[in-house]
C-alpha positions as CSV (number, residue, x, y, z in Angstrom):
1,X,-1.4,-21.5,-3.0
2,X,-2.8,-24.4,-0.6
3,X,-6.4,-24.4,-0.1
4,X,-6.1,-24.8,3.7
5,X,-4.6,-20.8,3.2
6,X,-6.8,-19.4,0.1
7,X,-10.8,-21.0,0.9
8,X,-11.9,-17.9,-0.8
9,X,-15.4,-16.4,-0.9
10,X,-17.7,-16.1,-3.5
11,X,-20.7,-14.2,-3.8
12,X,-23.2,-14.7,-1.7
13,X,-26.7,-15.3,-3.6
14,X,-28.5,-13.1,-1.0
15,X,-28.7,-10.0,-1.5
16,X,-28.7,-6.7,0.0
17,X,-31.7,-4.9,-0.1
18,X,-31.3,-1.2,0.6
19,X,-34.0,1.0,2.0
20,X,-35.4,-2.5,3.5
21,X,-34.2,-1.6,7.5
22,X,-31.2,-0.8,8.9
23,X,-27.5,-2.4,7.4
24,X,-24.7,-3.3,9.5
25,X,-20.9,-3.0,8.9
26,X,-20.7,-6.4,7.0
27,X,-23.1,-5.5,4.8
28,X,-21.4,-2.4,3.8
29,X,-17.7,-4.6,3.2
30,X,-19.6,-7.3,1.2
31,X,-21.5,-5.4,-1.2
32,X,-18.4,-3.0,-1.3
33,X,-16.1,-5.9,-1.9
34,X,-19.2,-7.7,-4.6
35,X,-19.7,-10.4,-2.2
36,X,-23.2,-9.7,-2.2
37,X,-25.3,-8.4,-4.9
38,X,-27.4,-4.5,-4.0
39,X,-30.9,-4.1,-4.8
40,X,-33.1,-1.4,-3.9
41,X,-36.2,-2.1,-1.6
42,X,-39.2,-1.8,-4.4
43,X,-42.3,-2.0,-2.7
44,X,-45.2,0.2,-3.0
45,X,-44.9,1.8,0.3
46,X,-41.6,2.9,0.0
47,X,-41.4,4.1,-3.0
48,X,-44.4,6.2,-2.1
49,X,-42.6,7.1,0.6
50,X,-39.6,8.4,-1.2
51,X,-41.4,10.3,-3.8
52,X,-43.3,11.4,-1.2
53,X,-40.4,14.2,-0.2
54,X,-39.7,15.2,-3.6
55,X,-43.4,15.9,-4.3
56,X,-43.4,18.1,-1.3
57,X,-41.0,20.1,-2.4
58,X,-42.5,20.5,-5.5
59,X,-45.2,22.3,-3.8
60,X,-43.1,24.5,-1.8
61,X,-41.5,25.6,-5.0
62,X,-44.9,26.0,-6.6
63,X,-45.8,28.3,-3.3
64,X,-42.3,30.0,-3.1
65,X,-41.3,28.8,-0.2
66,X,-38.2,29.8,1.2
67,X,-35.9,26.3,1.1
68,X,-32.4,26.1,2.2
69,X,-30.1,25.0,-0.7
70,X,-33.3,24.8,-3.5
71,X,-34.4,28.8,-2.9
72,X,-30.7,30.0,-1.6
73,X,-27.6,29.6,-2.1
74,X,-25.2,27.7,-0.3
75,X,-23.5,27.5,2.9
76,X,-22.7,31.2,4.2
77,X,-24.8,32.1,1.2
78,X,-28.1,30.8,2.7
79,X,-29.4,34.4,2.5
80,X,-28.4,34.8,-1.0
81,X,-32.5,34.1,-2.7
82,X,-32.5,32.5,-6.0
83,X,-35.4,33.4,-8.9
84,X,-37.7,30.4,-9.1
85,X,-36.6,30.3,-12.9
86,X,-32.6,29.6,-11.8
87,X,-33.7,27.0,-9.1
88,X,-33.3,23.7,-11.9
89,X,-29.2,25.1,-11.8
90,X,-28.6,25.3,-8.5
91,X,-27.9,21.8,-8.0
92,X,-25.2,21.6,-11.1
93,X,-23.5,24.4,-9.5
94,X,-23.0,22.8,-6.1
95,X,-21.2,20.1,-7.6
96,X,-19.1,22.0,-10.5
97,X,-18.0,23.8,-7.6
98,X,-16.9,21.7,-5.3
99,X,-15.1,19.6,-8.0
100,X,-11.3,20.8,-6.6
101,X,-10.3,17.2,-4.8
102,X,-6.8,16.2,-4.4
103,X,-4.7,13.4,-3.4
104,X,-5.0,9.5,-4.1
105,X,-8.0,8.3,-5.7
106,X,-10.3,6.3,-3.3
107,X,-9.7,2.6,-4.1
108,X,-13.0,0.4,-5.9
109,X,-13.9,-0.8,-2.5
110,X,-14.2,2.3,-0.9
111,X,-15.9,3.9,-3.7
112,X,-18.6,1.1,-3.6
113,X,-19.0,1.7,0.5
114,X,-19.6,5.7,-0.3
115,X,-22.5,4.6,-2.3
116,X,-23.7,2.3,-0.6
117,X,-23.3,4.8,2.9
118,X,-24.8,7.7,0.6
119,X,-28.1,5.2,-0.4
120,X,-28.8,4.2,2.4
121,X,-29.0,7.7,4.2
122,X,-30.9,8.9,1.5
123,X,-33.3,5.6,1.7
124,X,-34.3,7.0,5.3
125,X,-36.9,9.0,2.9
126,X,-36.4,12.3,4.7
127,X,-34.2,14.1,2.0
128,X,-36.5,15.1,-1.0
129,X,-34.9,12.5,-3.4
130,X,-36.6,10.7,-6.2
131,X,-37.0,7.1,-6.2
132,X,-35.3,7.7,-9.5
133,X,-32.3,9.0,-7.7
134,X,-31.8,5.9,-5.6
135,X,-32.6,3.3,-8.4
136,X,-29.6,5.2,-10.7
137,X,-27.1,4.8,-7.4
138,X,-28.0,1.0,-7.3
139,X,-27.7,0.5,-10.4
140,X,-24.3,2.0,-10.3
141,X,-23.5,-0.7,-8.0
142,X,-24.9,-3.2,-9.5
143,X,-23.0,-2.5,-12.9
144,X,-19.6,-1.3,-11.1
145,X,-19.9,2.2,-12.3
146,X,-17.5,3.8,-9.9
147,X,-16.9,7.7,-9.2
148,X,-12.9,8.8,-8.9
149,X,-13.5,10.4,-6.0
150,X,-10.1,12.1,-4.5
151,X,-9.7,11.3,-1.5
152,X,-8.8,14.3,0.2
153,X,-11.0,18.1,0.6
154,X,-13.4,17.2,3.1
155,X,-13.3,18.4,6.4
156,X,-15.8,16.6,7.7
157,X,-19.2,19.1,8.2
158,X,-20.7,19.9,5.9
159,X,-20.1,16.5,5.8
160,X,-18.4,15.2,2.8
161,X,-19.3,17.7,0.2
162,X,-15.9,18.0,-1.8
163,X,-15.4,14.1,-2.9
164,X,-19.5,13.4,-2.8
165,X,-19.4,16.0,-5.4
166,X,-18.0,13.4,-7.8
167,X,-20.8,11.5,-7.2
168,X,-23.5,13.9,-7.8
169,X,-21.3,15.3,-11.0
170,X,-21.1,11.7,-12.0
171,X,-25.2,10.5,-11.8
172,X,-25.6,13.3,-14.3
173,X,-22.9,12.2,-16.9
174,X,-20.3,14.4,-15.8
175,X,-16.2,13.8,-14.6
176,X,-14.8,9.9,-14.5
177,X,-15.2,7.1,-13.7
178,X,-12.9,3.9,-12.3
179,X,-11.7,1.6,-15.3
180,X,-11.7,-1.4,-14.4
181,X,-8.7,-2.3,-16.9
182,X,-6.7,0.5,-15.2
183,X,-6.9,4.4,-15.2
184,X,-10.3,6.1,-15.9
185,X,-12.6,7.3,-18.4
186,X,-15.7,9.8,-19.1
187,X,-18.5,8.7,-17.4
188,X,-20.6,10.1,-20.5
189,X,-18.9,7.0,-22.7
190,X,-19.6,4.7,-19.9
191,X,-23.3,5.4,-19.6
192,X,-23.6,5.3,-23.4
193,X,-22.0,1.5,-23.3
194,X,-24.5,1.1,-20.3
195,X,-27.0,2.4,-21.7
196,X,-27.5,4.3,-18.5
197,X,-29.3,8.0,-18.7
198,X,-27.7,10.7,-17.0
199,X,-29.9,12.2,-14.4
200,X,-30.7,16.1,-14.2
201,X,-30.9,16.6,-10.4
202,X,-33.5,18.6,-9.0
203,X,-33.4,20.9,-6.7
204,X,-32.1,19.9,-3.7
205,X,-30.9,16.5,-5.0
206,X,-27.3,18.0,-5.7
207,X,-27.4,18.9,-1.7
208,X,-28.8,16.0,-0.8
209,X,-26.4,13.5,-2.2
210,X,-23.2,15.6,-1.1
211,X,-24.2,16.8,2.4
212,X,-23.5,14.4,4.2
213,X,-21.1,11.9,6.1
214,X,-21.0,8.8,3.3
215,X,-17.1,8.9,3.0
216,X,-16.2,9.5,6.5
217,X,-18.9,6.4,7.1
218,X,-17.8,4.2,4.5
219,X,-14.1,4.1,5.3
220,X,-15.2,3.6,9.1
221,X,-16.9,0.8,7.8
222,X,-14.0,-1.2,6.3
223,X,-11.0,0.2,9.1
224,X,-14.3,-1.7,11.4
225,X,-13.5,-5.1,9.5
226,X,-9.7,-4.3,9.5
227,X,-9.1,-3.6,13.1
228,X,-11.9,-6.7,13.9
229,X,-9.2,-9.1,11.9
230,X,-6.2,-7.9,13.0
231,X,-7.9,-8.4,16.9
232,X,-7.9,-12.2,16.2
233,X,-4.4,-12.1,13.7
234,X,-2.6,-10.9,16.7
235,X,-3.9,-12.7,19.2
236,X,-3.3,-15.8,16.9
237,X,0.5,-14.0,16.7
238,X,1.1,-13.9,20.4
239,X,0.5,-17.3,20.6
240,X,3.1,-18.0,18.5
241,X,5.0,-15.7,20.2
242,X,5.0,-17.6,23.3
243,X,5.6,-21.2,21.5
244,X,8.7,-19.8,20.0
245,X,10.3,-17.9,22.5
246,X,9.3,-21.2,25.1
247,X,7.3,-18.4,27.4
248,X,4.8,-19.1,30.0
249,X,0.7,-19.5,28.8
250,X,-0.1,-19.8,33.0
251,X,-0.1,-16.0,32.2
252,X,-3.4,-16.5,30.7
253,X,-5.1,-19.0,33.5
254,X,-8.6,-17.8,33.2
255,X,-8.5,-17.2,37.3
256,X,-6.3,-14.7,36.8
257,X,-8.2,-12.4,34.5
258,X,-11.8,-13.6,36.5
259,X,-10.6,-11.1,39.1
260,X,-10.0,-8.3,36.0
261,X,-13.0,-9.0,34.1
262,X,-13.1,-6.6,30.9
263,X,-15.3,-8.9,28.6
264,X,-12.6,-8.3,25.5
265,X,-9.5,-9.1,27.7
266,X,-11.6,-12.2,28.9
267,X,-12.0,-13.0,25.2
268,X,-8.6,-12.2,24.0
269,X,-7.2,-14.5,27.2
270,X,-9.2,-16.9,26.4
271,X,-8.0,-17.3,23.0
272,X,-4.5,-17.7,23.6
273,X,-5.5,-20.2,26.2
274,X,-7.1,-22.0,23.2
275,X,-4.0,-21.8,20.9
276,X,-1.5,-23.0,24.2
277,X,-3.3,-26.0,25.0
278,X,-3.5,-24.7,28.5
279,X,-5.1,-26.4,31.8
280,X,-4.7,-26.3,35.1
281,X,-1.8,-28.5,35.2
282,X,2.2,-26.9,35.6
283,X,3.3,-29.8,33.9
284,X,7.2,-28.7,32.9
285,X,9.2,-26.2,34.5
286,X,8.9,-22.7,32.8
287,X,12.2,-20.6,31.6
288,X,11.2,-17.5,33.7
289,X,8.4,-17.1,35.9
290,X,7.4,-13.6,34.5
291,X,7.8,-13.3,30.6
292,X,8.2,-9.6,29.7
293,X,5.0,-7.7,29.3
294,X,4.8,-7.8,25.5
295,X,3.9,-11.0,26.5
296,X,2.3,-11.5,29.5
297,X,0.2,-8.3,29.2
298,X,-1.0,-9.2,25.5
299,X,-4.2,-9.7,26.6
300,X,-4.3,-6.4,28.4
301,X,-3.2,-4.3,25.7
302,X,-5.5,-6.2,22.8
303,X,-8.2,-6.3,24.8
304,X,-8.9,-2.4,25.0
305,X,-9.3,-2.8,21.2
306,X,-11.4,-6.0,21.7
307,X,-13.4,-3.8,24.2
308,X,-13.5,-0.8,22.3
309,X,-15.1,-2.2,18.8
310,X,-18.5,-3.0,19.9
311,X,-18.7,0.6,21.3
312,X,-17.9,1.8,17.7
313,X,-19.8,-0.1,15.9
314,X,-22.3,1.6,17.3
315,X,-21.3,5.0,16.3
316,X,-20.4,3.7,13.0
317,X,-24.0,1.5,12.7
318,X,-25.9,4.2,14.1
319,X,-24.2,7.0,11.6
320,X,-25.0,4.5,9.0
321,X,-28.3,4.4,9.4
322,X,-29.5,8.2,9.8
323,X,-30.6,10.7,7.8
324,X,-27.2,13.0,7.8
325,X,-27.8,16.0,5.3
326,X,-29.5,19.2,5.4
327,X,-32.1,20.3,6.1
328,X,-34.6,17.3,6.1
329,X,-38.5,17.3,5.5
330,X,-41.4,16.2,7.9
331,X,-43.5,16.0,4.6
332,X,-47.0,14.5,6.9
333,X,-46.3,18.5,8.8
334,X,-45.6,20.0,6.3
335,X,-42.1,21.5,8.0
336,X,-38.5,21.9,6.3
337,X,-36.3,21.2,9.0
338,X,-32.7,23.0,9.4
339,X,-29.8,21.5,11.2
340,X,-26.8,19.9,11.2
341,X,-27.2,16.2,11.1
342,X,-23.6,16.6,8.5
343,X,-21.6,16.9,11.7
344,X,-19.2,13.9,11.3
345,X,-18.0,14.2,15.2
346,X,-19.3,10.7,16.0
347,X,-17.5,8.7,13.3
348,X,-14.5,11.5,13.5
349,X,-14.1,10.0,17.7
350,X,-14.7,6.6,16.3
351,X,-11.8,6.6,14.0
352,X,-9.4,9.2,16.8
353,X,-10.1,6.6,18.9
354,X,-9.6,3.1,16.7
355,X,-6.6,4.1,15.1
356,X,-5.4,5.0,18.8
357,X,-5.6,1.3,19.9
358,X,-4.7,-0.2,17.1
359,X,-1.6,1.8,17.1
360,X,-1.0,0.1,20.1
361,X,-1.5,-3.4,18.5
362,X,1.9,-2.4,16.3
363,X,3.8,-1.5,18.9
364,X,2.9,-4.7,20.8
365,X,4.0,-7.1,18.2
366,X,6.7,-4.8,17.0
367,X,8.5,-5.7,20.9
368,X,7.1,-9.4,20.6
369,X,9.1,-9.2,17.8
370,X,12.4,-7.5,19.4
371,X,12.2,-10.3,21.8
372,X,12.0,-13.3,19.7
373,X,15.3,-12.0,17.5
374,X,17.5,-11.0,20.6
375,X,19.4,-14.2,22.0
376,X,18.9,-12.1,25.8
377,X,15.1,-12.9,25.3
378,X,14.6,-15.5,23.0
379,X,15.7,-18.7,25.0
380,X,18.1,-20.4,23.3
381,X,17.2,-19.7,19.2
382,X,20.2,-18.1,17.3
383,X,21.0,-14.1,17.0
384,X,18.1,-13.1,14.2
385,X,16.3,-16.4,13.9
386,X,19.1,-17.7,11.3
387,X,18.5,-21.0,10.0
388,X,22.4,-21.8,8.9
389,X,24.5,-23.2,10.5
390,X,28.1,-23.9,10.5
391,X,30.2,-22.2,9.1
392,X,27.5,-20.7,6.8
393,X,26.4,-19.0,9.9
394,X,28.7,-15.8,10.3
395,X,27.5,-15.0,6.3
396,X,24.1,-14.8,7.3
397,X,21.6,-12.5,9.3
398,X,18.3,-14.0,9.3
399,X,15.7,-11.6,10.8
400,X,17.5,-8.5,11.5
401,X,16.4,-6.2,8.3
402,X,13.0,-7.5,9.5
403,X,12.8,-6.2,12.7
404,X,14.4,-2.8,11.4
405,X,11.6,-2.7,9.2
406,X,8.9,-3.5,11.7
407,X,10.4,-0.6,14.1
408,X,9.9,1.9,11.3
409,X,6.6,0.9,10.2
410,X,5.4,1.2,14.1
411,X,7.5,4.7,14.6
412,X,4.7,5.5,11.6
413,X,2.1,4.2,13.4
414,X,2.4,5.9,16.3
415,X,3.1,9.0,14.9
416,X,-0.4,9.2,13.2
417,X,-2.1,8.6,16.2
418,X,-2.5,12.6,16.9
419,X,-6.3,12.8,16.9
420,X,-7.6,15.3,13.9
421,X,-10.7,15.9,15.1
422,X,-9.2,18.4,17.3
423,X,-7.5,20.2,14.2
424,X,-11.3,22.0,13.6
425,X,-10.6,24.9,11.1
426,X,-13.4,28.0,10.4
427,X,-14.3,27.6,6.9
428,X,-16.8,28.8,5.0
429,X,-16.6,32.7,5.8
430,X,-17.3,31.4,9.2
431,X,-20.1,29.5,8.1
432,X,-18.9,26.1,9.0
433,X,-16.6,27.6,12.0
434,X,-16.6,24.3,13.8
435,X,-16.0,20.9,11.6
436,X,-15.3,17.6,11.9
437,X,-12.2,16.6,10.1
438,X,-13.7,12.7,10.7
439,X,-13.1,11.9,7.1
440,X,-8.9,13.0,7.8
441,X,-9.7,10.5,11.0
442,X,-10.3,7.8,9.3
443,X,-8.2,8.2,6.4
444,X,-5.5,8.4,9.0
445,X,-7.2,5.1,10.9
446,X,-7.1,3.0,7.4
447,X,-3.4,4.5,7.3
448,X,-2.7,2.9,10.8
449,X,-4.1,-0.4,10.0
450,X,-2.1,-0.4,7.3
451,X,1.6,0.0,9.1
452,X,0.1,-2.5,11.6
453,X,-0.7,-5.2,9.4
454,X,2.6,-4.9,7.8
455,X,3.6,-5.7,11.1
456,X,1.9,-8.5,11.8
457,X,3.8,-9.5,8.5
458,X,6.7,-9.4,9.9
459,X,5.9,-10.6,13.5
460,X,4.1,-13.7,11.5
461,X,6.7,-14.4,9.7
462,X,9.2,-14.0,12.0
463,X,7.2,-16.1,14.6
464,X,6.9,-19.0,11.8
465,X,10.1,-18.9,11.8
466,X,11.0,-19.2,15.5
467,X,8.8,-22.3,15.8
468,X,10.4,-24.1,13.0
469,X,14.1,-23.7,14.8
470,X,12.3,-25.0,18.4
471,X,11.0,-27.5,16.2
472,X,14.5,-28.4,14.7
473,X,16.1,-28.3,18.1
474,X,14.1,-31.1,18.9
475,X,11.6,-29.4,21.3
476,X,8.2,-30.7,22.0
477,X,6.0,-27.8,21.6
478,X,2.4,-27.9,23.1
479,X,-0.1,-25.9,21.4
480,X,-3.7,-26.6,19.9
481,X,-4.5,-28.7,16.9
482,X,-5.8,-25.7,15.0
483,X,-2.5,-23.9,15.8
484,X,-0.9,-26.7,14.7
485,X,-2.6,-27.5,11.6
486,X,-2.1,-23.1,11.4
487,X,1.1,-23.0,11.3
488,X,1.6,-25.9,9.1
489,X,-0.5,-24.4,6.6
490,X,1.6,-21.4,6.4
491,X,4.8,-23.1,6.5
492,X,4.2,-24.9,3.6
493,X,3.7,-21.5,1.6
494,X,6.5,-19.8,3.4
495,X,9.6,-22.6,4.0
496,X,12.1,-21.5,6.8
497,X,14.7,-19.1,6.2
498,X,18.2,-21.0,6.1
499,X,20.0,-18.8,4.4
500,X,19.7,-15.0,4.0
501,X,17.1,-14.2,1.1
502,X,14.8,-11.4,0.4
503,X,11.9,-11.2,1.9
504,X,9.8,-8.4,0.5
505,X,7.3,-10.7,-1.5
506,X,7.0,-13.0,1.4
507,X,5.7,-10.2,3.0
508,X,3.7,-8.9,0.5
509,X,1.9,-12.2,-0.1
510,X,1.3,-12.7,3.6
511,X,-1.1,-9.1,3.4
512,X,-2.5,-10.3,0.4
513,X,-3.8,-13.0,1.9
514,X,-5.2,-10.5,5.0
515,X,-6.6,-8.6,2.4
516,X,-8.5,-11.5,1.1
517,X,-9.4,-12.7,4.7
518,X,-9.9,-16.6,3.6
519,X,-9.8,-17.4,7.5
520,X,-11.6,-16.5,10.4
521,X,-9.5,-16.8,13.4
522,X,-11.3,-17.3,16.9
523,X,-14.4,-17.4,15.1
């Protein structure tokens, strides 16, 4: 494909450092998509730090001091005391255990932001981990060694203990891991090519790496990105929108949304300003003074997303960067303290709420779209965008399966948006009898973003289309250079539709190449 579509990104030669201060959402998608190389913060002072936690508990153990998860057992079990001399099993218990996940296996990318999300918590040096611990993570990273972690089983508090399990099970040697070549194998025949040593976790290492919110976190993480690029891809949609269905941009006159001033609408307005060429000037008579509101309200429908996403980034950032297991250790007091930092509500609202609005970003182009195929809306382009003519035309039917795909994929899309994190169950014998469910949320957020970008497919493809027949009618078409040079970029890959073919890898190349994300739009 074209370089103006496929700029790609290599990796970046700076790297990550982990336990050096606090990491945002982009750090988290580039070392989970190995844009960016992970170290581990090695200076004196924090690895003191660290070692500092696991040496206290040391001499807790040494005093018999009454620990939860090291001295009892788990969960409802806390009051269950374990002999000093069966404390060292503990910890391989928890995860055998809890090794009963279902459902797909989480992708490589994902995998990498759990780790990365679990590191970082434990980093925060309040959770009785070796330095050890955190170096064998890192270099798990750094070598690709991947977990299969199902991804369903969690509900969310104690955080993520189900699929972290495969994590702890897999630092000492245990379960699979991701083959790159396809499928997966023993992680004790990877760490032998590695030449990686299995760790034994001590006691409350096993609890440490799997109570907590890393999974929930790391998927918020990349549906973040996802949502943040399909902002700008359907903004850069609706714009096209308008060009080929000849609507009205003076629905975007920056006096207009001065007297509504939500700072994302401003931004999302201002963009298709951009795109349109607008000014001041009416300079040709418009069609229809109103255009329908898939139109004319785009900006007021996008920018509740565009509003909402700095609010959860910092949920998402601020989850990120906290100490979320339990219990955690004041080691200069000398306290073990007991809580519930594994409560996943914040990022479990987060993703409620995301998938919510971006819901409403299918919908949106999913009735753009309706518009630009229907002759009643679409001012003057033929019945389903149909490039033939003559009498090739009564053979052929354009857009139509297109649109019928686009409706089901936003029926799905909508229908997801039922928050889980009202769906609390008692678990636990009662134990954990108010959870979460934020990993479901934002398994069911990633879900939405998925439906919606295969509508934004469609719409794109379909709104490619549109401009090429204004184009072949003769029609001078005012938008921006960069919407110009766009579209010609993307025409060249995908030529117009003049008679009926399929369009399925059309469509499937189009989200490849939102996968790869080799543009920023409104940068």
């Amino acid at each position: 494909m074209g370089s103006d579509l496929e700029a790609g990104r290599g990796v970046h030669p700076v790297p990550v450092v982990l336990g050096a201060g606090r990491l945002t959402i982009e750090d988290v998608c580039a070392l989970a998509r190995r844009e960016r190389p992970a170290l581990l913060a090695s200076d004196d002072a924090f690895r003191t730090r660290i070692d500092a936690g696991a040496q206290f508990l040391d001499a807790l153990l040494a005093r018999e001091g009454n620990i939860y998860g090291v001295t009892t057992g788990y969960g409802d079990s806390c009051e269950t005391s374990i002999p000093l001399d069966l404390v060292e099993e503990l910890p391989r218990h928890l995860y055998t255990f809890h090794g009963c996940g279902l459902g797909a296996t989480l992708s490589a990318v994902a995998t990498r932001a759990v780790l990365v999300a679990r590191l970082n918590s434990l980093a925060q040096g309040v959770s009785g981990v070796r330095y050890e611990l955190l170096d064998r993570l890192t270099t798990m990273l750094q070598q690709d060694v991947l977990p299969r972690i199902p991804e369903e089983g969690s509900v969310g508090a104690s955080g993520d203990l189900t699929p972290l399990s495969y994590v702890a099970a897999v630092l000492a040697g245990e379960r699979e891991v991701i083959d790159p070549e396809g499928g997966f194998r023993p992680t004790a025949e990877v760490f032998a090519e590695r030449g990686i040593q299995p760790l034994t976790l001590r006691p409350k290492e096993g609890l440490a790496i799997m109570n907590g919110t890393a999974v929930m976190t790391a998927l918020a993480c990349l549906a973040f990105e996802r949502a943040d690029d399909l902002l700008r891809l359907a903004s850069r949609i609706t714009a096209m929108m308008v060009v080929a269905t000849d609507g009205n941009p003076d629905h975007f006159d920056k006096r207009l949304f001065a007297a509504k001033p939500h700072p994302g609408q401003l931004d999302v307005a201002s963009w298709l300003r951009a795109d349109l060429a607008c000014d001041e000037s009416r300079d040709r008579p418009r069609r229809r003074l109103q255009d329908r509101y898939s139109l004319r309200c785009a900006p007021h429908v996008l920018g509740v997303l565009a509003d909402a996403l700095p609010f959860f980034r910092r949920l998402i950032e601020d989850e990120l960067n906290s100490a979320n297991d339990n219990p955690l250790l004041d080691v200069e007091a000398g306290q073990v303290l007991h809580g519930g930092h594994f409560y996943g509500g914040h990022i479990a609202f987060a993703m409620d709420s995301l998938k919510n609005a971006v819901a409403n970003v299918a919908d949106l182009l999913d009735r753009q779209l309706a518009l630009l195929v229907d002759t009643r809306y679409n001012h003057g382009l033929p019945a389903n965008l149909s490039g033939a003519t003559g009498e090739r035309a009564m053979l052929n039917h354009g857009f139509k399966a297109i649109q019928i795909g686009s409706s089901a994929w936003t029926a799905e899309a909508l229908k997801l948006t039922m928050p889980a994190s009202v769906f609390s169950r008692s678990t636990e014998c009662h134990n954990q009898d108010k959870v979460s469910m934020g990993t479901i949320a934002a398994r069911d957020a990633l879900r939405v973003l998925t439906l919606t970008e295969q509508v934004a497919a469609a719409a794109l493809r379909a709104a490619l289309q549109g401009v090429w027949l204004r184009q072949r009618q003769g029609e001078t078409l005012k938008m921006s250079d960069e919407l110009t040079r766009w579209i010609t970029a993307f025409g060249a890959e995908f030529p117009p539709v003049d008679e009926d073919r399929a369009l399925e890898g059309e469509l499937r190349r189009l989200l490849a190449l939102f996968e790869a994300r080799p543009w920023r739009i409104h940068a």
